[in-house]
N, C-alpha and C positions, 0 to 999 in steps of 0.2 A: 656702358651698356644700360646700368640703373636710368642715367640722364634720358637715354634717349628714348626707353620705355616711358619716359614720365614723371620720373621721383624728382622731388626737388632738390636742386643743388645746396648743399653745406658747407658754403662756401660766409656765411654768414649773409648776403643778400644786403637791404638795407637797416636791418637792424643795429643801433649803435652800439661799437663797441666799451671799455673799459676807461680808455684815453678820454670819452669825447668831453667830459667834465672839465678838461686840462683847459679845454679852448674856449670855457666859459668865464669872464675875470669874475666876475662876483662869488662866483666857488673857490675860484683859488686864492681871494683876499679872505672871503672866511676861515679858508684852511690855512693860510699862512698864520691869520691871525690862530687859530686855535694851537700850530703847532711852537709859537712866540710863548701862549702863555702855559704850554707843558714843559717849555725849557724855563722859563721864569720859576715854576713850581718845582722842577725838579732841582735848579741852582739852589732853591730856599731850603728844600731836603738835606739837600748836602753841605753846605754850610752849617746845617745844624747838628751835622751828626759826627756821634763822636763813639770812640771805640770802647767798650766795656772793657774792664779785664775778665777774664776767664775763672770759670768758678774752681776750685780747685788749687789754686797758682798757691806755692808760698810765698811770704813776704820775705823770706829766708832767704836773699840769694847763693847759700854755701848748701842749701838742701835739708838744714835742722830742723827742728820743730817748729809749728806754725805760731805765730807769734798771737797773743789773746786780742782780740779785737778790744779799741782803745774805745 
């Protein structure tokens, strides 16, 4: 009823959608490229890390007293 009084359809028309980037190679070699060097930076992350111990732990493992820091 809207339609044929007049309103325009939302239907989205010619306006591009979200996709249309997909179909452009220069965007997606950029973006491929930037997502290469977030996996490159996050490998470098993780290879570098490494696990603390916990504050609190004793060196005790039978539960004794905390031994004096050497």
């Amino acid at each position: 009823m809207q339609l044929k009084a007049g309103a325009e359809s939302r239907r989205g028309g010619n306006t591009p959608g979200a996709a249309r980037d997909y179909s452009i190679k220069e965007l997606r070699e950029k973006e491929r490229a930037l997502v290469e060097q977030a996996e490159q930076a996050y490998t470098r992350f993780v290879s570098a890390w490494s696990e603390k111990p916990t504050a609190g732990r004793s060196r005790n493992p039978k539960g004794g007293p905390k031994m004096p820091p050497a």
